[in-house]
C-alpha positions as CSV (number, residue, x, y, z in Angstrom):
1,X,0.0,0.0,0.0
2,X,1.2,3.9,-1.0
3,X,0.0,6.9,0.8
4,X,-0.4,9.9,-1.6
5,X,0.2,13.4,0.1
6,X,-1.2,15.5,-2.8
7,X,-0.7,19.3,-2.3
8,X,-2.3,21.4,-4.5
9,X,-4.1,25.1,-5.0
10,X,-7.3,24.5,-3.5
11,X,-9.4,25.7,-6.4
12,X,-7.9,22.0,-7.6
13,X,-9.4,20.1,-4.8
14,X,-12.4,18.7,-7.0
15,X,-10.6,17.7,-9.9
16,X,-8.5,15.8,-7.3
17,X,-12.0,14.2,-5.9
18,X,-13.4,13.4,-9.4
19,X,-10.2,11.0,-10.1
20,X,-10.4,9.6,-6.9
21,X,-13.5,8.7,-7.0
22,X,-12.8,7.2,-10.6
23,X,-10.6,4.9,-9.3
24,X,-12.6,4.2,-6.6
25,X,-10.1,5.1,-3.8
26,X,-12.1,5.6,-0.6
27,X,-10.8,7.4,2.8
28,X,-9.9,10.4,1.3
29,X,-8.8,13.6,4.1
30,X,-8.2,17.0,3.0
31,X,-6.1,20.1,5.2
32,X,-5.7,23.4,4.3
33,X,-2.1,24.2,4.5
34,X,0.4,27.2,4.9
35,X,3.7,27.0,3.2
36,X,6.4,28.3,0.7
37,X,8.2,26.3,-2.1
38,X,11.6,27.5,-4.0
39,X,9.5,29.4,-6.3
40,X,10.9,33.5,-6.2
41,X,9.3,35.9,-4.4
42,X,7.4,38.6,-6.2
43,X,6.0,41.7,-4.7
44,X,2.8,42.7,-4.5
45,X,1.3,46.0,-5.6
46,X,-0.8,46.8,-2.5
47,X,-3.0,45.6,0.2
48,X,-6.5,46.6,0.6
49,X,-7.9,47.2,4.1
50,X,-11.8,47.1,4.2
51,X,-12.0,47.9,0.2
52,X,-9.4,50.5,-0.2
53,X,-6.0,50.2,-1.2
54,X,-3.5,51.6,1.0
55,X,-0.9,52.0,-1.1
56,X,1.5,49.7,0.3
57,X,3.7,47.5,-1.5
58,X,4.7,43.9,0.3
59,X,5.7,40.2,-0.6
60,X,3.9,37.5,0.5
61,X,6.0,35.0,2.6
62,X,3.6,31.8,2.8
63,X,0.5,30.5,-0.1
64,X,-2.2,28.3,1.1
65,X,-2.2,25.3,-0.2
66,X,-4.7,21.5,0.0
67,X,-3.3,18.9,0.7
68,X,-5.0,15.8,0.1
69,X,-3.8,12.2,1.9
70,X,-5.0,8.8,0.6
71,X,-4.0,5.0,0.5
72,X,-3.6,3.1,-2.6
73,X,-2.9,0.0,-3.4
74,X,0.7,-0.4,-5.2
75,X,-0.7,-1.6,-8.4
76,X,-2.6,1.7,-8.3
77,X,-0.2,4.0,-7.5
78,X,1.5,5.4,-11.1
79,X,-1.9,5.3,-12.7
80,X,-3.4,7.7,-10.1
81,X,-0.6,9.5,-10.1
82,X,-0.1,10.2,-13.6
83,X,-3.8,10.7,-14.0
84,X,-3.7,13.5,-11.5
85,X,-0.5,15.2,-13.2
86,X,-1.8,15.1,-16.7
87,X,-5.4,16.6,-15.6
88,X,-3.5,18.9,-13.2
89,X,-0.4,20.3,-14.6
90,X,-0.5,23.9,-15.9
91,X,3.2,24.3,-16.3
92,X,3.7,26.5,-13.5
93,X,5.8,25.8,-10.5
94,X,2.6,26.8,-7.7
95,X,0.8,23.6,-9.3
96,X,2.0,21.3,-6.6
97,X,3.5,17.8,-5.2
98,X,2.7,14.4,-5.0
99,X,4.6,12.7,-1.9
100,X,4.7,8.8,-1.7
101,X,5.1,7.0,1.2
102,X,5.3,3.1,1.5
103,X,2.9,1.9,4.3
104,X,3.9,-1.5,6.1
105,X,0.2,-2.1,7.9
106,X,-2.8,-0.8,8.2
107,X,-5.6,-2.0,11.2
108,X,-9.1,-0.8,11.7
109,X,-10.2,-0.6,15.3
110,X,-14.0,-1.4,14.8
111,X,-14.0,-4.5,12.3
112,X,-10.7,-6.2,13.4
113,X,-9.5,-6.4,10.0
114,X,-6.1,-5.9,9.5
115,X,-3.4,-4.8,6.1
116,X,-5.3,-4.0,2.5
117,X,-9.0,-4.9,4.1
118,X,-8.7,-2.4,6.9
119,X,-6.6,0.2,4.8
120,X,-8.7,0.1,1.5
């Protein structure tokens, strides 16, 4: 089994969800997230307080971001994957990551069940 840490702009977050739930990948958990990449910092014009501009010029440190966790199984993993990056992708560097993570065992409290049957 692969966890998939997706990170994306959150305007993203249902086109994420429609090919999830193509595959048919179930236990899906969203957060919205604060963070910066490598990308350079541009200024911004000015900031607006209660509808008016003030003027001021600044650079934004941090960009909230979604990020989206699932499990897969292995066999699934590339195809999701790719499926996400090709329906995704803009070309710009603020589209996002995909983060995979092996995961060794998986047990669900209620049922019992343990590995792909409690995970999946």
């Amino acid at each position: 089994m692969k966890e998939l840490s997706i990170i994306i702009p959150r305007e993203r977050l249902s086109e994420v969800n429609s090919i999830l739930y193509k595959h048919k990948v179930g236990g899906v958990f969203y957060f919205e997230i604060g963070g910066r990449g490598r990308a350079e910092r541009k200024e911004i014009e000015t900031r607006t307080v209660e509808g008016y501009s003030t003027g001021k010029r600044y650079v934004p440190e941090f960009h909230s971001r979604t990020m989206v966790q699932v499990i897969v199984p292995d066999s699934m993993e590339n195809t999701v994957i790719s499926e996400i990056i090709e329906n995704i992708s803009t070309g710009s560097s603020g589209d996002g990551k995909v983060f995979v993570k092996d995961i060794t065992g998986a047990y669900d409290i209620g049922s019992k069940e343990t590995g792909d049957k409690a995970a999946l």
